[in-house]
N, C-alpha and C positions, 0 to 999 in steps of 0.2 A: 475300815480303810486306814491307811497310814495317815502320820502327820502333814501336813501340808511341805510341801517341796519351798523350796527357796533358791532361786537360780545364785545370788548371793554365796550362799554356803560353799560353791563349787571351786577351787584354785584358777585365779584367772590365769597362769600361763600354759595351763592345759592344751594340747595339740593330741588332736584324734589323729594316731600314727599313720592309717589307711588314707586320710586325706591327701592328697598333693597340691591341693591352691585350695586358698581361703574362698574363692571365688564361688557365687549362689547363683543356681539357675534361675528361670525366672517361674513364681509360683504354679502349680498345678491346681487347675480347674478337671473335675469329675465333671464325666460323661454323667448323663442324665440316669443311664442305670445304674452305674456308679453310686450314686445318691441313695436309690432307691435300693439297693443291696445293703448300704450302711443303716438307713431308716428300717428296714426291716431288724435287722440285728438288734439294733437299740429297742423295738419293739418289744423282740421275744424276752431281751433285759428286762424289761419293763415290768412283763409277765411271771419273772422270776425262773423264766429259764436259763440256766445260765454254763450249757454244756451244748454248745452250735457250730454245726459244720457250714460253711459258707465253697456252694459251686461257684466257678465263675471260669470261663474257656479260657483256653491254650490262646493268648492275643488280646485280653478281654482286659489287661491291667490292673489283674486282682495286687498287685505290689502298691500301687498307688490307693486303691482302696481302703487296703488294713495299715496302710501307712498314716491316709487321711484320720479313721479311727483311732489309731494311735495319737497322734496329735491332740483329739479330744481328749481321749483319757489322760493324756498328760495336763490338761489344761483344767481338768478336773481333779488334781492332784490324786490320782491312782500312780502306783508302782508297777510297771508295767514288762511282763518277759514276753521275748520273740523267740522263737528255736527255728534256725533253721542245721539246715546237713552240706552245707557246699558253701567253701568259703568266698566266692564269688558273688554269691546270694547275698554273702553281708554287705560286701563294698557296695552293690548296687543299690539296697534298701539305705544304707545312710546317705547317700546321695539325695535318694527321692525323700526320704526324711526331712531332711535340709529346706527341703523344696515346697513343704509343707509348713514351715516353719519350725522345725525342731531344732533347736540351737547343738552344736556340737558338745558343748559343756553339761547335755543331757541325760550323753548315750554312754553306754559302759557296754565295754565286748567282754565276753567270757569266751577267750577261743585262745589257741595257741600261738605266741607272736605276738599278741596283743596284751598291755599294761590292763587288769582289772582298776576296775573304783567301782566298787559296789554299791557304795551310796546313791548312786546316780540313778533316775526314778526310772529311767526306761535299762533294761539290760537286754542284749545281743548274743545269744547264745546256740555255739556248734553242740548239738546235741550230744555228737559222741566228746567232746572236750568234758561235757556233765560228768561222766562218767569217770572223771580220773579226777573230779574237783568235789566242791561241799557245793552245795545246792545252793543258790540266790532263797535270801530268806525275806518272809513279808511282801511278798509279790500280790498285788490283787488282780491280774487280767496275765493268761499265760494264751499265746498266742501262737498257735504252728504255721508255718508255711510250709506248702510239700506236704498236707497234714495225709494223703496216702502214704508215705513214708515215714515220716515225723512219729507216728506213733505207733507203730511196730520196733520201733527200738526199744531195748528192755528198759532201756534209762526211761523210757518218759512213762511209764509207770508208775518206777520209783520215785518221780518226779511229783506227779499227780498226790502221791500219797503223801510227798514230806509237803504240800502246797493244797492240801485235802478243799481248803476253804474259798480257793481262788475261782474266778470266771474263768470259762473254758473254748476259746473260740482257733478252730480249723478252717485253714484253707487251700483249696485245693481245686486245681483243672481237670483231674483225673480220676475222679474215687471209685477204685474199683479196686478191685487185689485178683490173684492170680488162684486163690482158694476162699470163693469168698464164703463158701458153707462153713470154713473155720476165721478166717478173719475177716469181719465185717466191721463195720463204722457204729454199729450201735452201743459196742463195748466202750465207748471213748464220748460219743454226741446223744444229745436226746431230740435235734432235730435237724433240720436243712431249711437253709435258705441259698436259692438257687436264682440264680442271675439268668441272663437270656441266652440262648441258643446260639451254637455257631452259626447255622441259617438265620435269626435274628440277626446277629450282628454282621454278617454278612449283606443283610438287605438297608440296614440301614447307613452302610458304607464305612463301618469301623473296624471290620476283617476283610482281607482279600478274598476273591473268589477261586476256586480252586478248578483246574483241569487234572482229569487224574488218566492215566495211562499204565495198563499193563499189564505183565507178561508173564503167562503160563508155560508149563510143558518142560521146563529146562533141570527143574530141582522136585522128584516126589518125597511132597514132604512127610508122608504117610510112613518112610523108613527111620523119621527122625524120633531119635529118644527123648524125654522130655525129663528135666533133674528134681530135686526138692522142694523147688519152689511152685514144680507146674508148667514151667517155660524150658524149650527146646533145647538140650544140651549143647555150650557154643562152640566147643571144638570138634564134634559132628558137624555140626550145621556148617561152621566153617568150609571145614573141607569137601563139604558135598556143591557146595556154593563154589569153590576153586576148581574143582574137577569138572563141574557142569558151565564151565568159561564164564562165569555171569560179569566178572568184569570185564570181560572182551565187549558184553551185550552193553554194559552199562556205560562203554566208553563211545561205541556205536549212537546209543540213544541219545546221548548229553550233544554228540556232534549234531547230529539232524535235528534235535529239538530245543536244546538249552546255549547254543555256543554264545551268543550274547547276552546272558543272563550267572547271575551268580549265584551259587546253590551248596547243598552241603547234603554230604551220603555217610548215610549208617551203613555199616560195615557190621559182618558177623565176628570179626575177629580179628587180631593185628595184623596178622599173615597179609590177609585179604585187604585190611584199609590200605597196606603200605603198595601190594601190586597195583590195589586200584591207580593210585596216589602216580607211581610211576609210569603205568597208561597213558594218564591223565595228561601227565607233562610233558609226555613224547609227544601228542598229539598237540601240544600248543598249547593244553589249556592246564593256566598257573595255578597249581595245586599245592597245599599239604597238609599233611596227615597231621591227627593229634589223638591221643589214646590217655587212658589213667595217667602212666609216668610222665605226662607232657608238663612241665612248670606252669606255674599258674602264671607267673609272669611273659612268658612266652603265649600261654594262651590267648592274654587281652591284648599281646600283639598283632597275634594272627586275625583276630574277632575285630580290629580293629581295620586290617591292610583289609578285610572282604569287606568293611561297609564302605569303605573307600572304592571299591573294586580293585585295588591294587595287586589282589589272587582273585580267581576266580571261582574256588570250590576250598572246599574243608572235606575230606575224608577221615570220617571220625568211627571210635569204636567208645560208644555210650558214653560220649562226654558232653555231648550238646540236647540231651535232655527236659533240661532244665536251665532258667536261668539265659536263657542263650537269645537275645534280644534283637538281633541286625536285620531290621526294618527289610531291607532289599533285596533280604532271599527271593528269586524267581524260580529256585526250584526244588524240591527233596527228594532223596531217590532212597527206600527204600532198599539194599541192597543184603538183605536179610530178612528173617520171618520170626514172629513171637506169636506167643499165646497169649499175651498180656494187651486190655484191653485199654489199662493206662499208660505202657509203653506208645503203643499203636497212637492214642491222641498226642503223647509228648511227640513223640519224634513228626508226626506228620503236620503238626498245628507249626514246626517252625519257619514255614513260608508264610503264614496266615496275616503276618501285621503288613499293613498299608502303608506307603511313603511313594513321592510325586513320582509318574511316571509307570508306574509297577501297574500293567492291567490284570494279570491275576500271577497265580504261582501252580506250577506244574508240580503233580506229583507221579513221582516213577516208582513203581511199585513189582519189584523183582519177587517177592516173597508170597504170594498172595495174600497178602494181609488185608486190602479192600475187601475179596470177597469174604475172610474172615469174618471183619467187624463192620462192614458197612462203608457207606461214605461219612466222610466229616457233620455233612449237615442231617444225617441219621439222630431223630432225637434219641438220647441214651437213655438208658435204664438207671436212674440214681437211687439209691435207698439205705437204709440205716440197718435193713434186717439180712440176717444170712439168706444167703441164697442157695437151695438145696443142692449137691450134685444131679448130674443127669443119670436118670431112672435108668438101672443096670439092663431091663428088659429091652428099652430102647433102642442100646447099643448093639444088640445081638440080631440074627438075621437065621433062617432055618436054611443048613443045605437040603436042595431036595434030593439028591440022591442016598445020602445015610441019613438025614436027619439030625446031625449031628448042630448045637447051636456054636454060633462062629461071629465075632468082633463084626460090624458093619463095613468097617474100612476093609476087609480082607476079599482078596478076589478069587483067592482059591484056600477052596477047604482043607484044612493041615487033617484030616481024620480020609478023607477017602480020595481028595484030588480034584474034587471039582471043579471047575473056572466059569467063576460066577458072572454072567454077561456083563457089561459097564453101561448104564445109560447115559446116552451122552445129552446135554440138554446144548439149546439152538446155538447157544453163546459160546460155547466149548470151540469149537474151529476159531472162534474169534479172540479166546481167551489163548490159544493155543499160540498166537502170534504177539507181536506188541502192536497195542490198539489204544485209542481214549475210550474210557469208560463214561458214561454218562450217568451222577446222581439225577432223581426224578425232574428237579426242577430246571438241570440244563437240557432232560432227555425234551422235556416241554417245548425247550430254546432248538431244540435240533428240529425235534418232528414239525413243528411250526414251518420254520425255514425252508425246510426239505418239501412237504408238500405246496408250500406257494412257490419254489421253485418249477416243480411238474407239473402244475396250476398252469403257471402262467407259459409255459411252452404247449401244451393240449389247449389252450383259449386263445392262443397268439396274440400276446398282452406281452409289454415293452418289460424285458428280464432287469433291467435296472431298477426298477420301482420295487424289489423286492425288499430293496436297504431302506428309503425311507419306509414302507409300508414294516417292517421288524422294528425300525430304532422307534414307530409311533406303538407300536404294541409294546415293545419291553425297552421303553426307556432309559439310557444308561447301559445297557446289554449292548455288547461287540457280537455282530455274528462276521463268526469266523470262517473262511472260505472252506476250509477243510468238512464243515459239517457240509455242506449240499454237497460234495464230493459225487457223482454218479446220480444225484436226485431226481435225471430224467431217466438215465438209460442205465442205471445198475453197473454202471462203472463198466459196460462193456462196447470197447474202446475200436468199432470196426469200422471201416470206410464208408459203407451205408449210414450208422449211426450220425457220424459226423457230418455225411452231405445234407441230411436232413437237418441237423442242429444249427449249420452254417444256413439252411437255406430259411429256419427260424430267424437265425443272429441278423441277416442282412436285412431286411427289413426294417432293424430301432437300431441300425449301426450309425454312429454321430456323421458320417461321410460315407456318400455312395461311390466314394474314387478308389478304387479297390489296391490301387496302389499308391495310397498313402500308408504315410508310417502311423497317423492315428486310425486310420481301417484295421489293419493288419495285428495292432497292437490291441486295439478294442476285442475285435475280433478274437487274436491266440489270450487272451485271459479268458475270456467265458468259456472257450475251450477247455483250459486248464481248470478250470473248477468243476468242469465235466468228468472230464477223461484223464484229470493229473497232470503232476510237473513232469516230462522228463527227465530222470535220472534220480528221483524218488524212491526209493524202495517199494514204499506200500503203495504209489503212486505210477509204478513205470508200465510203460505200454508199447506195444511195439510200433517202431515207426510206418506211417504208410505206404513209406517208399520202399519198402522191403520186406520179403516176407520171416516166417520162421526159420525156413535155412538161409536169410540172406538172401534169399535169390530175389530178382528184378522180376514182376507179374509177366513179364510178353515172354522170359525163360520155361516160368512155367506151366505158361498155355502153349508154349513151342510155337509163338505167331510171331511175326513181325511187328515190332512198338508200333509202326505206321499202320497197320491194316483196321482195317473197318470193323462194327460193332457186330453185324452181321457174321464176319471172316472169325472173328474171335468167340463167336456162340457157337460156331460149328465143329470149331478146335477143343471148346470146352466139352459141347456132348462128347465128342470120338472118345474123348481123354478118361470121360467119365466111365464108359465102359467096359475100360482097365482095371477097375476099381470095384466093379459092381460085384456084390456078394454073391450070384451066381455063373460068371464068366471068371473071377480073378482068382490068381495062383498066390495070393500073398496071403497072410496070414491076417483076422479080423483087425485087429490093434495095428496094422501097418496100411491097411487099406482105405479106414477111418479114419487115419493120418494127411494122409494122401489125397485124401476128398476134400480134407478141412482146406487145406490147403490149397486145393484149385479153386474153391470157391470163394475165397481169401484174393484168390488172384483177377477172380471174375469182377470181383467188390470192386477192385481197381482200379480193372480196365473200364468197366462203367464210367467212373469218373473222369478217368482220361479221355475217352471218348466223348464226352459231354464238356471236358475243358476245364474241369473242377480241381484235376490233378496241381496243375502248374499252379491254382492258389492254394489247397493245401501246404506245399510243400514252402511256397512264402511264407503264407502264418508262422509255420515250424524252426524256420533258419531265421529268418528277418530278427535283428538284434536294433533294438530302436532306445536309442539315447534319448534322453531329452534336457541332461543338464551338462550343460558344453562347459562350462567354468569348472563341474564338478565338487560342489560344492556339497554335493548332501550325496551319503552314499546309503545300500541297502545290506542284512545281514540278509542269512539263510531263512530267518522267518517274515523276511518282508518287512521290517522293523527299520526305519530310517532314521542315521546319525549324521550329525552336521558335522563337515570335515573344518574342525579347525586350525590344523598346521602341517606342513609337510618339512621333513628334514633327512635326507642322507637314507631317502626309500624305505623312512616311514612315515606314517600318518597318524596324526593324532585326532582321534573321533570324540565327541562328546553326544551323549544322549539324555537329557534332564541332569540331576545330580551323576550320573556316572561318565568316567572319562576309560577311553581305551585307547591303545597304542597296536598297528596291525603295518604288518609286512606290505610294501604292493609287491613283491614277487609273491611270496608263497602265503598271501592272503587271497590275493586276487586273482581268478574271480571264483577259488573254490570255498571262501568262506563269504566273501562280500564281494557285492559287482554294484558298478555306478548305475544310475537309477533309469529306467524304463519307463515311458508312459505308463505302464500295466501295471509297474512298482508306485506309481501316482496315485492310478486308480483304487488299489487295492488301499494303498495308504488314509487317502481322504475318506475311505470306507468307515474307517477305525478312528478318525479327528474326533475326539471327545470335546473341544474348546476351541472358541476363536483363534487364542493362539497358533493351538497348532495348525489349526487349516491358513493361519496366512504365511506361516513358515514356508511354504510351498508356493504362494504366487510368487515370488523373488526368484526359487528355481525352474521353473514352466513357463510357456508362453503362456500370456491372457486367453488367446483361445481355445487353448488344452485345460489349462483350468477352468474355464467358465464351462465348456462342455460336462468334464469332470464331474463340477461339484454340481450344474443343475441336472444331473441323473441322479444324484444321490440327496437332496434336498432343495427345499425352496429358501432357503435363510444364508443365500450366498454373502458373503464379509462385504461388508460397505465399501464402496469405491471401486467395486467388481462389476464389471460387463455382464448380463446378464444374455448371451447373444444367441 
C-alpha cells in the first residue's frame, strides 16, 4: 500500500471546478442492506479475494454504498481509482462523496474540463479520457461503476495490466451483456456479492411498486434485424415503430393513464423522441426531448424542471439510462424494443425510487419487452460464467409437408409454402389490446379481490367490507378499483345484469331514499366497478336507455312506451318470428343481429314495466357535488388535488411535493372535474395516513364522511361521528 496520505500536503485554495456552493448535505446513513453488501466485500478481502463484482438494483443506492466504502479506504490511507463513462456520474458521486465525509481537497478528476492533481489519494476517472492520458499510478482499490459497461472498454484492460497488483471491485444493477457466451463477468471478477432483490426491496418499502400495462399487435418484431452487438437495428426499429403510429398510442395511453403524474419515454430513435415530444405538447402535456447531442448543461435543467413538475415528461433516446435519479417518476413508457436484458432493467427500474405521495409507478410497455424478460420483481439469473448460445436444434421446427427444417419464428416455409398454423395462447387477445399485466404477487392482490368481490354478491354479505377485509390481508396494498372490474358478471354490461346487481346494492345502501344524492352516488360507484366508467375505452358500455342503433326499446318492439308487460311479450314473440331461421328471408349474421337486439329491448321493457327504468337512468346522469367551496378537485384517475389559487381562469393545484397549473376552460371537466361523493368514496378507499383521511372532513359533510369511512374501517379520526 502507499504512504500514508496527509490532508496537509494538499494546496488550501483548491476549488473542485464541478462544485458550485461550498454548502454539505447532511450525512448519509446506509440502509441495513447497505451495510450488509459493504460487510460482505470486506469479508471476501479478508479471504484474499480480491477481484468482486458487487449486484445491487436499479433504486437500491449502490452510489452511496461504494461511496460509503470509499470513505473507508480513504481513511485507511489506500489510493483509491473510480472509473466511471458519463460525465454526470461524476458530479453526482462527489456530491455524495461529500456527504460521506470526503473532504473536496481529496478528490482528483481525470476527465476533460477538469484540472488533474494526481496526488490526491482518491482519483475520478472517465474511462474513455484513460485512453488519451498516462494511467493514475500506485493505485491500490480500482473501482468501476456501470461495471457492465466499464469493462468492455479496451482501456480497462489496459488498465488492469499497468495496475496488475491492485483490488478489483465492480458494480453494477445490470450484469448481463447482450452475447454473454462471449462476454461474461468471469474475465474481469472471481466472485459476486449480491444485494436484495427488487421484490425484497420492494416489500420492504425502499423501491416503488410497479403497475405494468401493455400492448401488443401494432409492431411484428419478428421482421426486425438485429446489429453487432445482438440488439435490434435502431433505424429499422425506428421506423417500423413510426409507421405502426406507436406514438399516436403512446400519447393516447399517457392521457387515460398518466395525465397527473410525471414520467419519461424511450424512444427508438430521434425522429420518433422529437414526434413523440410534439404530441405530447399539443395535447397539454409539457414535454421535451433530449438525445446524445443535448448539453449536459441543458440536461440538469431539464432533470431538474421534471422533479419539480414544472414539465411533465422527458422523451429521450438512450440518455436516461443511467445515472438519472428524479425520485417522482409515476411513469415509463417503453416506446421501443431491445434484446438486452440490462437495457430492459435500466430503462424500466427509472420509476422504481420512492418519494412522499408516489403510490407506485406505471410501466407502458409498447415493445413487448415484459414478455421478453419478465417482470421487474422476476428474480434474475446473475453469474460470473458464460452462458452457452441456444441449441441450434431448438430453434428449427420440421415442415410437414417437404420436411424441409425452418427458423421456429417462421410461419411459412421458404422451400415449398407452407403456413404454419399459429397457437394462440389464452392471453394473446388480451396482449393484443393495451391492458395491465399482472406479476405473480399483484396477480395474488387481484385474484384475492376479485373473488371476495363474487363471494360476497352469491352470499348477500355487505360489498363494502371487501376493503377492510384486503387492507387486513395485505397490509399497506391499495386495491384498485380497476382490478374487480366485471368480478361478478364478466364485464357484461345488460339490463338484467344490473337489475340484479342493484337489487344486491339496495339492501347495504347507507340510505333507503332512493333519491338522495348519497343513494344515487353510492349506488353509480359500485356500478361503475362493475360495468365501467362511461366514456372509457376499455371500460365503455352501452347506455340503457338506447340501444345498438340508438333506437329507444318501445321503437323496437313497435309498442307503445305506455303498454302493459303482457302487450309487450306478444309484440316480442310476432317479432321474433321474423327472425326465425326457418321462416326468415335475411341472411344468418343479419338475423342474429336482429334477435340480439330485440331481446336487448325486452331487457328493458322488463324494467320499465317494474319501475326500475326511471332509477337507472338517475344513477347514470345524476352529477352529485359535494364540495360547494370547491376546494379539493379530482384528476382522470380519481386522484385528489387541493386547489390552492385561482387567477385569470387558472388554478393552481398542489398534490404532496408537486404543484400544477390547469385551465378551467379547457381543463374542465375533460381532464379534472370538482369532486363527487363517489370521488370521496373511492378516495378514502386509497387514505394510507391519518393525514390524508382528515384532509377530507373539511370538504364533506360529517355525515357523508362518517358513513364513508365506517364502510371502509373501524379506526375513524378522533373527533369523528361515528353515526
Amino acid at each position: 500500500m502507499t504512504a500514508a496520505f496527509q490532508p496537509g500536503d494538499i494546496p488550501a485554495d483548491f476549488q473542485l471546478s464541478l462544485l458550485s456552493s461550498p454548502q454539505i448535505e447532511s450525512p448519509i446513513i446506509l440502509r441495513p442492506y447497505q451495510q450488509t453488501i459493504k460487510d460482505e466485500v470486506y469479508n471476501q478481502l479478508n479471504q484474499g479475494i480480491h477481484r468482486i463484482l458487487v449486484y445491487s438494483p436499479t433504486g437500491s443506492g449502490k452510489t452511496a454504498t461504494f461511496c460509503s466504502m470509499i470513505a473507508d479506504f480513504l481513511a485507511s490511507r489506500h489510493r483509491v481509482l473510480l472509473l466511471m463513462h458519463r460525465e454526470f456520474l461524476i458530479e453526482q458521486t462527489v456530491k455524495t462523496l461529500r456527504r460521506f465525509g470526503v473532504p473536496t481537497e481529496a478528490i482528483g478528476i481525470i476527465k476533460a474540463g477538469y484540472s488533474e492533481n494526481r496526488d490526491r489519494p482518491l482519483q475520478l476517472a472517465g474511462i474513455q479520457s484513460l485512453s488519451r492520458r498516462q494511467h493514475p499510478q500506485n493505485i491500490d482499490i480500482v473501482i468501476g461503476d456501470e461495471a457492465h459497461t466499464i469493462c468492455w472498454y479496451s482501456e480497462y484492460k489496459k488498465l488492469l495490466n499497468s495496475l496488475n497488483n491492485s483490488i478489483q471491485i465492480g458494480f453494477t444493477a445490470s450484469p448481463w451483456r447482450l452475447k454473454p457466451h462471449k462476454q461474461y463477468f468471469g474475465e474481469w471478477f472471481d466472485t459476486i456479492v449480491k444485494g436484495p432483490t427488487i421484490q425484497e426491496l420492494m416489500s420492504l418499502g425502499f423501491l416503488a411498486r410497479v403497475r405494468y400495462f401493455g400492448k401488443g399487435g401494432l409492431v411484428d418484431l419478428t421482421q426486425l434485424d438485429t446489429d453487432s452487438t445482438g440488439d435490434f437495428k435502431t433505424l429499422q426499429m425506428e421506423q417500423k415503430f413510426l409507421d405502426a403510429g406507436i406514438c399516436e398510442a403512446v400519447r393516447q395511453r399517457i392521457l387515460e393513464l398518466c395525465l397527473c403524474r410525471t414520467g419519461v419515454i424511450f424512444n427508438s430513435g430521434v425522429k420518433q423522441s422529437k414526434q413523440q415530444t410534439e404530441l405530447l405538447n399539443e395535447a397539454g402535456i409539457f414535454t421535451k426531448h433530449i438525445d446524445a447531442h443535448t448539453p449536459i448543461n441543458e440536461r440538469r435543467r431539464m432533470f431538474q424542471e421534471l422533479e419539480k413538475g414544472e414539465i411533465r415528461c422527458i422523451s429521450s433516446v438512450g440518455c436516461l439510462t443511467e445515472g438519472f435519479d428524479c425520485q417522482s417518476i409515476g411513469y415509463v413508457v417503453l416506446a421501443r424494443a431491445t434484446q438486452s436484458q440490462a437495457l430492459y432493467y435500466q430503462v424500466a427500474g427509472r420509476g422504481l425510487r420512492t418519494c412522499p405521495g408516489k403510490e407506485n409507478c406505471l410501466l407502458l410497455d409498447f415493445g413487448g419487452n415484459v414478455k421478453r424478460f419478465g417482470f421487474l420483481t422476476k428474480s434474475p439469473s446473475i453469474t460470473l460464467e458464460p452462458t452457452p448460445p441456444p441449441n441450434v436444434k431448438e430453434m428449427l421446427k420440421t415442415c410437414p409437408d417437404c420436411g424441409s427444417e425452418v427458423w421456429i419464428f417462421e410461419q411459412v416455409c421458404p422451400e415449398c409454402g407452407y403456413e404454419f398454423t399459429v397457437k394462440k395462447s389464452e392471453t394473446d387477445e388480451f396482449e393484443a389490446a393495451f391492458g395491465e399485466m399482472f406479476d405473480p404477487e399483484t396477480l395474488q392482490f387481484v385474484k384475492y379481490a376479485r373473488s371476495q368481490r363474487k363471494a360476497r354478491y352469491t352470499k348477500k354479505q355487505n360489498p363494502e367490507q371487501l376493503w377492510a377485509t384486503f387492507k387486513s390481508k395485505f397490509p399497506g396494498q391499495l386495491l384498485f378499483g380497476e382490478w374487480i372490474y366485471g368480478a361478478v358478471f364478466g364485464g357484461e354490461d345488460t339490463p338484467t345484469n344490473r337489475r340484479d346487481f342493484i337489487e344486491y346494492l339496495d339492501k347495504f345502501a347507507p340510505t333507503q331514499d332512493k333519491n338522495s344524492q348519497l343513494y344515487i352516488a353510492w349506488m353509480r360507484h359500485h356500478l361503475q366497478l362493475e360495468f365501467g366508467v362511461p366514456g372509457r375505452e376499455n371500460r365503455h358500455q352501452e347506455k340503457l336507455t338506447k340501444g345498438k342503433q340508438d333506437w329507444e326499446w318501445w321503437e323496437i318492439l313497435q309498442i307503445n312506451p305506455a303498454a302493459n308487460w303482457q302487450s309487450i311479450k306478444a309484440n316480442y314473440t310476432e317479432l321474433t318470428r321474423l327472425y326465425h331461421p326457418e321462416s326468415t328471408s335475411l341472411d344468418e349474421a343479419t338475423a342474429e343481429e336482429m334477435m340480439n337486439r330485440l331481446n336487448w329491448a325486452l331487457e328493458v321493457a322488463k324494467l320499465h314495466s317494474e319501475g326500475q327504468l326511471e332509477l337507472f337512468d338517475k344513477i347514470e346522469k345524476a352529477e352529485v357535488y359535494v364540495d360547494s367551496k370547491k376546494e379539493v378537485i379530482f384528476d382522470n384517475l380519481g386522484l385528489p388535488w387541493a386547489v390552492k389559487g385561482r387567477q385569470k381562469g387558472k388554478i393552481q393545484l398542489k398534490r404532496f411535493d408537486q404543484f400544477l397549473e390547469i385551465s378551467e376552460v379547457d381543463d374542465i371537466p375533460y381532464k379534472f372535474h370538482w369532486g363527487t361523493i363517489e370521488d370521496i368514496i373511492e378516495a378514502l378507499k386509497n387514505c394510507q395516513n391519518h393525514e390524508q383521511k382528515v384532509f377530507f372532513i373539511r370538504k364533506i359533510s360529517p355525515e357523508v364522511f362518517s358513513w364513508a369511512w365506517r364502510c371502509l374501517n373501524s379506526d375513524a379520526p378522533k373527533g369523528l361521528a361515528k353515526s
